[in-house]
Backbone atoms as SQL, in Angstrom:
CREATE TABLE atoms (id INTEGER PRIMARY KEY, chain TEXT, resi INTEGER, resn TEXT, atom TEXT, x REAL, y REAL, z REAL);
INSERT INTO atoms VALUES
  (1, 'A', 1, 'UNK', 'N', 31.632, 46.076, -15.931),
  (2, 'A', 1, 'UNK', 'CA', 32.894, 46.504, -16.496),
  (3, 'A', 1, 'UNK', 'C', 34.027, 45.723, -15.840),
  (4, 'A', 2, 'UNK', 'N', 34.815, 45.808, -16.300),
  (5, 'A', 2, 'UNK', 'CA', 36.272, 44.729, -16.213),
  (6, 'A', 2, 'UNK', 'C', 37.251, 45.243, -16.482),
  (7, 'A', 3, 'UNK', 'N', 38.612, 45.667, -15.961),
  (8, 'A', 3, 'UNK', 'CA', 40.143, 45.979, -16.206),
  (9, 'A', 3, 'UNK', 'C', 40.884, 45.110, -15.872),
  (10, 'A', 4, 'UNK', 'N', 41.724, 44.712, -16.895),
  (11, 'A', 4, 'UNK', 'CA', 42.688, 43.680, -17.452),
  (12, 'A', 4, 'UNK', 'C', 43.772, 44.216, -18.206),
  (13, 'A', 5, 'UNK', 'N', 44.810, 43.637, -17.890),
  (14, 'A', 5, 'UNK', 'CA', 46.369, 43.627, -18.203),
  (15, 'A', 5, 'UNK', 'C', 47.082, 42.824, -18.752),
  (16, 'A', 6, 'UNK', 'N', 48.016, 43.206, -19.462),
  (17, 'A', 6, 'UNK', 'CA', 48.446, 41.596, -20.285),
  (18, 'A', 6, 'UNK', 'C', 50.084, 42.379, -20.681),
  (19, 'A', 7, 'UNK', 'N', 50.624, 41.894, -20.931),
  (20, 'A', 7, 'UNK', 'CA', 52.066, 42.378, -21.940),
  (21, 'A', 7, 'UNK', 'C', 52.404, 41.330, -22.881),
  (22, 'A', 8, 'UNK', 'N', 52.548, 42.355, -23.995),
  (23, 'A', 8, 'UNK', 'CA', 52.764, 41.663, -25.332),
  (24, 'A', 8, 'UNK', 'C', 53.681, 41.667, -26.503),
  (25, 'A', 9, 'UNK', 'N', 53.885, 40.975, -27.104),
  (26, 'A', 9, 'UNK', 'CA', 55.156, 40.921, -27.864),
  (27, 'A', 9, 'UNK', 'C', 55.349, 42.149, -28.983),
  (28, 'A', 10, 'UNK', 'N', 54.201, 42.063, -29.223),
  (29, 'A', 10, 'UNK', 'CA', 54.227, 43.050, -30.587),
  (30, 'A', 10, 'UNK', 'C', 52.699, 43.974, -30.232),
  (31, 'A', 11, 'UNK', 'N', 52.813, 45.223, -30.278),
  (32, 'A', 11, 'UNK', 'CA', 51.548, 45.818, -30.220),
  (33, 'A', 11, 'UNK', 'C', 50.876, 45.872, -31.274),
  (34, 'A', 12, 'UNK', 'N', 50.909, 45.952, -32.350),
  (35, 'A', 12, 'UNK', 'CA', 50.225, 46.245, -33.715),
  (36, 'A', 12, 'UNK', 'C', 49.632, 44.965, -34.026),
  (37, 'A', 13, 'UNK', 'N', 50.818, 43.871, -33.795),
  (38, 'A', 13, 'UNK', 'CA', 50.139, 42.339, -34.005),
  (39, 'A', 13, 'UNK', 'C', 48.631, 41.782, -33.373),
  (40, 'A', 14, 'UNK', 'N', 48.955, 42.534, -31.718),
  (41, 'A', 14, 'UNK', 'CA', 48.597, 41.776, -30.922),
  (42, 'A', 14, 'UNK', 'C', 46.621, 42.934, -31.051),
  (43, 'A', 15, 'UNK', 'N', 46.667, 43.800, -31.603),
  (44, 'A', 15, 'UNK', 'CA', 45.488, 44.277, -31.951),
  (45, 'A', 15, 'UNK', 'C', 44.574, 43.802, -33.253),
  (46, 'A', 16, 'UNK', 'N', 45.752, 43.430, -33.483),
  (47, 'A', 16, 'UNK', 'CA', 45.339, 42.912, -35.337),
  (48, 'A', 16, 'UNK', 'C', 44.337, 41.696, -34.985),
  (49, 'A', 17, 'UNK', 'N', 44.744, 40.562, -33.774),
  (50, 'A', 17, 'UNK', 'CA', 43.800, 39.331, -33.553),
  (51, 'A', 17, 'UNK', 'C', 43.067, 39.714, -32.270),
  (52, 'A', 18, 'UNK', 'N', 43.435, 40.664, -31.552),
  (53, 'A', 18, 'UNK', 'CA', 42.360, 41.005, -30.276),
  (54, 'A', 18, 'UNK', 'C', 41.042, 41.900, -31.188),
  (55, 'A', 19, 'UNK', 'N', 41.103, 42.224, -32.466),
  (56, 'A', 19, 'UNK', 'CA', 40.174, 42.828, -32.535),
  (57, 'A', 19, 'UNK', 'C', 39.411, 42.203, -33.417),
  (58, 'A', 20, 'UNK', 'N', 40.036, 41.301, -34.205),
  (59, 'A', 20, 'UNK', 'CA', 39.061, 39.859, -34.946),
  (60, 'A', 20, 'UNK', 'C', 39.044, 38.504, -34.087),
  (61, 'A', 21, 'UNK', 'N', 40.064, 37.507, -33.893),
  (62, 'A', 21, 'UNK', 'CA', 39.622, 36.358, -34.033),
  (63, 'A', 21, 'UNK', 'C', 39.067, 36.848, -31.976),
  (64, 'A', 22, 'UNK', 'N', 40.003, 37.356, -31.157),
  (65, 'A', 22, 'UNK', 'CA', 39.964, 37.375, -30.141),
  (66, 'A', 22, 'UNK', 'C', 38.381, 38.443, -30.005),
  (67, 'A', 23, 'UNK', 'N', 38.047, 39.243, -30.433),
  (68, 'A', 23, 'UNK', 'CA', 36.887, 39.529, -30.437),
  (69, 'A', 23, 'UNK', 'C', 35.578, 38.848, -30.710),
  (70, 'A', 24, 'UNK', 'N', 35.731, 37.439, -31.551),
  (71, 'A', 24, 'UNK', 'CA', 34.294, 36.929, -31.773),
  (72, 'A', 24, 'UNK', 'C', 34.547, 35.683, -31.044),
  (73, 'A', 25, 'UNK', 'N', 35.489, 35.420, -30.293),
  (74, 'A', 25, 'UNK', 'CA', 35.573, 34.792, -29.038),
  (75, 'A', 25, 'UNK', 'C', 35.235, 35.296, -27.701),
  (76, 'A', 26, 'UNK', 'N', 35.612, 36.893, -27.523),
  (77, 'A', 26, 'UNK', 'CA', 35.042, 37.342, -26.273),
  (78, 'A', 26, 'UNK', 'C', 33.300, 37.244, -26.382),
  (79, 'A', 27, 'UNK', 'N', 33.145, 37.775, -27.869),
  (80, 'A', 27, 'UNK', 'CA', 31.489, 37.420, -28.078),
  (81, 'A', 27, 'UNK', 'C', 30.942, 36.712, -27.496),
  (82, 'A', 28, 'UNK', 'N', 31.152, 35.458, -27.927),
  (83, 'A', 28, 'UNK', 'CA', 30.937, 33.955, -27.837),
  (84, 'A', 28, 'UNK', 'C', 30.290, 34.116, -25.740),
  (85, 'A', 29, 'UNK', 'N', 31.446, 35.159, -25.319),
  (86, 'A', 29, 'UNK', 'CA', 31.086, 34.542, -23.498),
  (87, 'A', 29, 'UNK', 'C', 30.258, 35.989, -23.345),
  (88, 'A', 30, 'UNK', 'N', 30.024, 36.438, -24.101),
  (89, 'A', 30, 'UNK', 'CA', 28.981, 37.521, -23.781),
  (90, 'A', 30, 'UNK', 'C', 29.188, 39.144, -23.380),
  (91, 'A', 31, 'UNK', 'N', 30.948, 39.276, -24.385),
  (92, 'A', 31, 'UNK', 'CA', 31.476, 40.747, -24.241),
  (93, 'A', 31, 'UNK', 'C', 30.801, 41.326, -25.082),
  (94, 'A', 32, 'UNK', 'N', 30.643, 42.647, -24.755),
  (95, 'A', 32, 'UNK', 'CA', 30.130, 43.921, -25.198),
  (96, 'A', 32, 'UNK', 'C', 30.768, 44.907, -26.058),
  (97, 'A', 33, 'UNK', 'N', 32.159, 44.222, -25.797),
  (98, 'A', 33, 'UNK', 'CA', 32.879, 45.379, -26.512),
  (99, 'A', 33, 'UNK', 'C', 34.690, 45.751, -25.120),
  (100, 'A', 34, 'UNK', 'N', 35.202, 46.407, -26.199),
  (101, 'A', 34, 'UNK', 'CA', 36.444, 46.519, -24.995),
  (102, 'A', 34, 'UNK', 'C', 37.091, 47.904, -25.586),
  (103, 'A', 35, 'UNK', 'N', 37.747, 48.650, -24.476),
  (104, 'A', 35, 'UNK', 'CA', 38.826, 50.090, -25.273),
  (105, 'A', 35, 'UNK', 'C', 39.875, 49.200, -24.268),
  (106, 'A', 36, 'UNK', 'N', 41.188, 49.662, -25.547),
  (107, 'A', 36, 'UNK', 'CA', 42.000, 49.256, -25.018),
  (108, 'A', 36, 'UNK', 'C', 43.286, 50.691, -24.936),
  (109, 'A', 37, 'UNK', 'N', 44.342, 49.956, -23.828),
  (110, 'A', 37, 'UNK', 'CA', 45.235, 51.630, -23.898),
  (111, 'A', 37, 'UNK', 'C', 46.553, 50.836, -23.832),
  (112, 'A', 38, 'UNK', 'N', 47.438, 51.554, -24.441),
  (113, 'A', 38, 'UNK', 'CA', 48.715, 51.301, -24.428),
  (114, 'A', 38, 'UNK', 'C', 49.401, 51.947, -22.907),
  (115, 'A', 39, 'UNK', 'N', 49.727, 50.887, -22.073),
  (116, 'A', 39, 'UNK', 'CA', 50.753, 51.712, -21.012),
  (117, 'A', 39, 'UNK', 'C', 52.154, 52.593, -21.412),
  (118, 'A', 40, 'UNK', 'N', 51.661, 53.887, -20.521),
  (119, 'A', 40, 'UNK', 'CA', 52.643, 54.899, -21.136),
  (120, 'A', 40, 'UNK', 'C', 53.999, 54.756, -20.398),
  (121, 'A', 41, 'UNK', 'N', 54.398, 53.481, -19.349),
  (122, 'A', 41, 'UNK', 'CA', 55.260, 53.407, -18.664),
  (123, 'A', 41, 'UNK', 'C', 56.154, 52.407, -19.079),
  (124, 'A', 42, 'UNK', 'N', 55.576, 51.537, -19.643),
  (125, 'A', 42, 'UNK', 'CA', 55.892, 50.112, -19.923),
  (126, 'A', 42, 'UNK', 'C', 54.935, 49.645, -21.449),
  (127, 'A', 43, 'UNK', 'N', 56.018, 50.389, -22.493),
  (128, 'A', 43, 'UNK', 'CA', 55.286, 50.003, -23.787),
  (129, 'A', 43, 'UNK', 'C', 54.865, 48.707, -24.333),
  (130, 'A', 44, 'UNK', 'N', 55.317, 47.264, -24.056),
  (131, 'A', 44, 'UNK', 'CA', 54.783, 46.204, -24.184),
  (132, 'A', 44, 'UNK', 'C', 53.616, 45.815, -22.727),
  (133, 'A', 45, 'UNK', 'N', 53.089, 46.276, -21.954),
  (134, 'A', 45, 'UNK', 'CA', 51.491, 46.303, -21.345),
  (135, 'A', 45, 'UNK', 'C', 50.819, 47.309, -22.355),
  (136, 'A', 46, 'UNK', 'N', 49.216, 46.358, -22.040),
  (137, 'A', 46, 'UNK', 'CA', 48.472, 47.078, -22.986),
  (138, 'A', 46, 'UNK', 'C', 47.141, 46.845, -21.862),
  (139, 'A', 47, 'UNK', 'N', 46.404, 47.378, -21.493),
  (140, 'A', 47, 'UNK', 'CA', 45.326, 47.796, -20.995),
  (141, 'A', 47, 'UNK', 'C', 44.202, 47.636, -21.134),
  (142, 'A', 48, 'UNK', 'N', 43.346, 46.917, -21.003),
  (143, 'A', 48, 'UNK', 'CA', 41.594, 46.988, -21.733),
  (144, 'A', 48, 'UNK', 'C', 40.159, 47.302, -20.100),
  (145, 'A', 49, 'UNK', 'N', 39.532, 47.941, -21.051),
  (146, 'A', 49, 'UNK', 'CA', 38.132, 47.840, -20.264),
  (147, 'A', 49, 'UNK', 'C', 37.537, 47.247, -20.954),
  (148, 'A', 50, 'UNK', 'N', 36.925, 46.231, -20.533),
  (149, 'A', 50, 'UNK', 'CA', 35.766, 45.522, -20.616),
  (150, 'A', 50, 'UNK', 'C', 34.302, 45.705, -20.511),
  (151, 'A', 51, 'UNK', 'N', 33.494, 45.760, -21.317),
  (152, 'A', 51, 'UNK', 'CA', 31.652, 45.945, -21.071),
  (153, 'A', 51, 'UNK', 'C', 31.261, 44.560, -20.673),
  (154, 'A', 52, 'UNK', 'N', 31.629, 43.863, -20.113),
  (155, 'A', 52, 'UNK', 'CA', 31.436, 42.453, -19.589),
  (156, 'A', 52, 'UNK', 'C', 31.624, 42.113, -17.553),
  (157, 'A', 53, 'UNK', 'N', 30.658, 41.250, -17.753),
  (158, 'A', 53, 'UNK', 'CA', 30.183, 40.831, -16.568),
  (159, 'A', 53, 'UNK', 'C', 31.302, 39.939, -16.113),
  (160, 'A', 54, 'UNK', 'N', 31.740, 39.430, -14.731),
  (161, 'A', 54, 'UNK', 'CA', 32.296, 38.544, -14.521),
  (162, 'A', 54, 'UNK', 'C', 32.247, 37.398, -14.715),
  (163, 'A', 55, 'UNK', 'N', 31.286, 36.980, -14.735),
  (164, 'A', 55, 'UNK', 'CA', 30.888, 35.196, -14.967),
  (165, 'A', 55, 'UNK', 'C', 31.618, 35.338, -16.556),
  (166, 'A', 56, 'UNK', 'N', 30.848, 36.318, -17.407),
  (167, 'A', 56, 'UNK', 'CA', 30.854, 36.096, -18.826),
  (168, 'A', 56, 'UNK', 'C', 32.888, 36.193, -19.151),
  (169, 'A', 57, 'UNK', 'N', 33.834, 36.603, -18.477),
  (170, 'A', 57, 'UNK', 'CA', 35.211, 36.885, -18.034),
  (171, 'A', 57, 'UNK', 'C', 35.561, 35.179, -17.635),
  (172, 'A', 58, 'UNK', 'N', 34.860, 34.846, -16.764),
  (173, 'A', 58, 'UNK', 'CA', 34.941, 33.749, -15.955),
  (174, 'A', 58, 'UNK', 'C', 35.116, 32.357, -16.687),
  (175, 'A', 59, 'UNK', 'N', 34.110, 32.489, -17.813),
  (176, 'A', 59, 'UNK', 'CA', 34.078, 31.714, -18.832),
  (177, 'A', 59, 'UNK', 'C', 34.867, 31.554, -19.853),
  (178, 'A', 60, 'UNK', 'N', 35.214, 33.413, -20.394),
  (179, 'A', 60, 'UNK', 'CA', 36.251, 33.021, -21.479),
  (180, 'A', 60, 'UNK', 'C', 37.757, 32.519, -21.084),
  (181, 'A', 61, 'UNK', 'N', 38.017, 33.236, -20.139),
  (182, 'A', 61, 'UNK', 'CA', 39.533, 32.190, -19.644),
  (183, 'A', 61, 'UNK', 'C', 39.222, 30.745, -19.338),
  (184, 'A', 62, 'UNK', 'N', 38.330, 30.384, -19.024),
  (185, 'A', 62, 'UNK', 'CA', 38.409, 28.840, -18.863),
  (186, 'A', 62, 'UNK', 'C', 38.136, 27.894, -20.525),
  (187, 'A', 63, 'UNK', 'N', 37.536, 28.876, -21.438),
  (188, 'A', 63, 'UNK', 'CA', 37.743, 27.931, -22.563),
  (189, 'A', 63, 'UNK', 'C', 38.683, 27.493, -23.104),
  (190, 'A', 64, 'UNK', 'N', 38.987, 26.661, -23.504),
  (191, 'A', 64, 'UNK', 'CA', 39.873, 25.912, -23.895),
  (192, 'A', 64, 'UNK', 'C', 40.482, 26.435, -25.292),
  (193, 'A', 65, 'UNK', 'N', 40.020, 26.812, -26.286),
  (194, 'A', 65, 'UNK', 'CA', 40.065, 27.618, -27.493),
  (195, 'A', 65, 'UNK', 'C', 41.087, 28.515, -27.210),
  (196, 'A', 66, 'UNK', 'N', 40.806, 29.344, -25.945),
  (197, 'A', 66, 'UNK', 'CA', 41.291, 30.744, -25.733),
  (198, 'A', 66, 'UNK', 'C', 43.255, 31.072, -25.474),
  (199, 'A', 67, 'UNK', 'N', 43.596, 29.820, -24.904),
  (200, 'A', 67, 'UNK', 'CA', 45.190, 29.837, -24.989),
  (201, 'A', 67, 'UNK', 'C', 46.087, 30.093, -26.485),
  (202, 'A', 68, 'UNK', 'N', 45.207, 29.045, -27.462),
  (203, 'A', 68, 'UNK', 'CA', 46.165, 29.146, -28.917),
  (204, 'A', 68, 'UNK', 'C', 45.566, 30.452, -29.331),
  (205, 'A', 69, 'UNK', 'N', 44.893, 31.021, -29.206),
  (206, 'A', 69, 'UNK', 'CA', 44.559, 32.864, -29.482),
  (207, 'A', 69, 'UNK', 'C', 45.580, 34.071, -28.923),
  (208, 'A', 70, 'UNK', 'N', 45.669, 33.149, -27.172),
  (209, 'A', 70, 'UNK', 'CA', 46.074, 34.122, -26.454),
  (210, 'A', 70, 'UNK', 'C', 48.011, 34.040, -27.478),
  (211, 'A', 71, 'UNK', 'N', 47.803, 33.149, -27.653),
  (212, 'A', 71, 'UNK', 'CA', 49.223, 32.809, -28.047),
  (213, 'A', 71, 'UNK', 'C', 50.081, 33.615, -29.280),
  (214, 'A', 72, 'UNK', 'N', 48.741, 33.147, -30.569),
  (215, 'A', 72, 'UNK', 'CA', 48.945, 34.420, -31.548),
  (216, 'A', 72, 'UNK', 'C', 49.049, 35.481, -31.644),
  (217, 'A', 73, 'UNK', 'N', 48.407, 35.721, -30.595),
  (218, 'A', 73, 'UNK', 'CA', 47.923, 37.790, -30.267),
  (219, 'A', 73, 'UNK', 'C', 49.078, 37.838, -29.403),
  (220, 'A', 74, 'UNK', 'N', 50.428, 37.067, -29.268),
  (221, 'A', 74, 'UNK', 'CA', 51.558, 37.296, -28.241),
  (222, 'A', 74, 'UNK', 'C', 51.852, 37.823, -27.498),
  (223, 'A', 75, 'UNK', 'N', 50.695, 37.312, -26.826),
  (224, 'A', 75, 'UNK', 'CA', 50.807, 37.808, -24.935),
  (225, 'A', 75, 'UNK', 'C', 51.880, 37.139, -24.437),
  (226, 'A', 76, 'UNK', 'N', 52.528, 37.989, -23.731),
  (227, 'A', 76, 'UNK', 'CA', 53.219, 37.132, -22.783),
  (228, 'A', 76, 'UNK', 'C', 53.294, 37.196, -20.898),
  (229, 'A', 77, 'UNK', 'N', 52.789, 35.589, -21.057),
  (230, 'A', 77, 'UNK', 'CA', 51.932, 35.197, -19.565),
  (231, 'A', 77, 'UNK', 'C', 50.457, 35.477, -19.759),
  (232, 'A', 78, 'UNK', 'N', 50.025, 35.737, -18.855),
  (233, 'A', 78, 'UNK', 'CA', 48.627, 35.119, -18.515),
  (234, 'A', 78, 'UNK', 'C', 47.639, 36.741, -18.500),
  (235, 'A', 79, 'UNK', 'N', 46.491, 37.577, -19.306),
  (236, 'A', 79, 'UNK', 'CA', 45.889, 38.231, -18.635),
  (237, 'A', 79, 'UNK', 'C', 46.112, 38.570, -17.433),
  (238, 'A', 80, 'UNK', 'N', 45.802, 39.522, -16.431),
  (239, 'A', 80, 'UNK', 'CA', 45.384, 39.583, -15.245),
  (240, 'A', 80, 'UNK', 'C', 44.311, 40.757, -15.187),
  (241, 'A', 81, 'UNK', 'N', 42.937, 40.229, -14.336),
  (242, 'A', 81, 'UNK', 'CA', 41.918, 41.388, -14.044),
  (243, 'A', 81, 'UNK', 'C', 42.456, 42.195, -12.573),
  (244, 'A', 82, 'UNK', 'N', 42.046, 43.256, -13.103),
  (245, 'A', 82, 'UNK', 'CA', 42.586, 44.128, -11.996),
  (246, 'A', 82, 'UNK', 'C', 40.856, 44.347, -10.609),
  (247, 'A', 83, 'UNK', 'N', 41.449, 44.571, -9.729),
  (248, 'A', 83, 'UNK', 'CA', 40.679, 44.188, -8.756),
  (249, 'A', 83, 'UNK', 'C', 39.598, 45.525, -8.190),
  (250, 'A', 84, 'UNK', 'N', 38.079, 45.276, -8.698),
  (251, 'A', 84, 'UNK', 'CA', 37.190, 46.691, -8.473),
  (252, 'A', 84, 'UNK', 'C', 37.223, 47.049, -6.938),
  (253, 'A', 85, 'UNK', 'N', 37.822, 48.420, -7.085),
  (254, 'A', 85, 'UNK', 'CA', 37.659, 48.221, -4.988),
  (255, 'A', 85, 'UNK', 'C', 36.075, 49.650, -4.987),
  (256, 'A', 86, 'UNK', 'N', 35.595, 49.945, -5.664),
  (257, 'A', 86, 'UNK', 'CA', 34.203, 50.702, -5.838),
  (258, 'A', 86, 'UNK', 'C', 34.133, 51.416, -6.774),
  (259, 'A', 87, 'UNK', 'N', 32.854, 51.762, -6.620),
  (260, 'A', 87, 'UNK', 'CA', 31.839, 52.909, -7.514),
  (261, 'A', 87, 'UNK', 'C', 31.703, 54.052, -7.026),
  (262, 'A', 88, 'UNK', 'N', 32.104, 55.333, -7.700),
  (263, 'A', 88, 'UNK', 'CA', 32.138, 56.535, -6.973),
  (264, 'A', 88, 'UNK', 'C', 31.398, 57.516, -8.102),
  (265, 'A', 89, 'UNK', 'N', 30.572, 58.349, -7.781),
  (266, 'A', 89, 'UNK', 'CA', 29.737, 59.741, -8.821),
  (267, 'A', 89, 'UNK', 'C', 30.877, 60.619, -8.688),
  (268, 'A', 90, 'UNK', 'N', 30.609, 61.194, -9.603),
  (269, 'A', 90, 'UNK', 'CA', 31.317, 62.304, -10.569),
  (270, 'A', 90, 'UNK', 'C', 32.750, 61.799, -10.015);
């Protein structure tokens, strides 16, 4: 699993291509799938979990493809993964 952050220009837009073109691109590096959440503090951040491994993360930011996507889906700036500090039951 993976948590990532981004802020974006338009929310409605920016789901419209994270959930097609930007989805059969996360494919492509071996995502599983993602929920995403609107921050209730700061309405342009938007939130995702990831069913994806790091390497497979590792890969899709380094493709080259992935900027003119990130671009349409109007992020503004860069992703950021948020940092796992553990695993805890219940």
């Amino acid at each position: 699993m993976l948590l990532a952050t981004t802020k974006v220009a338009d929310v409605d837009h920016f789901i419209r291509i994270f959930s097609t073109k930007g989805a059969d691109k996360r494919r492509l590096h071996g995502s599983n799938g993602a929920t995403v959440f609107r921050d209730p503090s700061e309405p342009d951040r938007v939130w995702a979990i990831f069913d994806w491994d790091a390497e497979g993360w590792k890969n899709f930011v380094s493709d080259p493809e992935v900027p003119a996507i990130l671009q349409e889906a109007g992020h503004v700036g860069k992703p950021q993964a948020a940092l796992l500090l553990g695993h805890y039951e219940a």
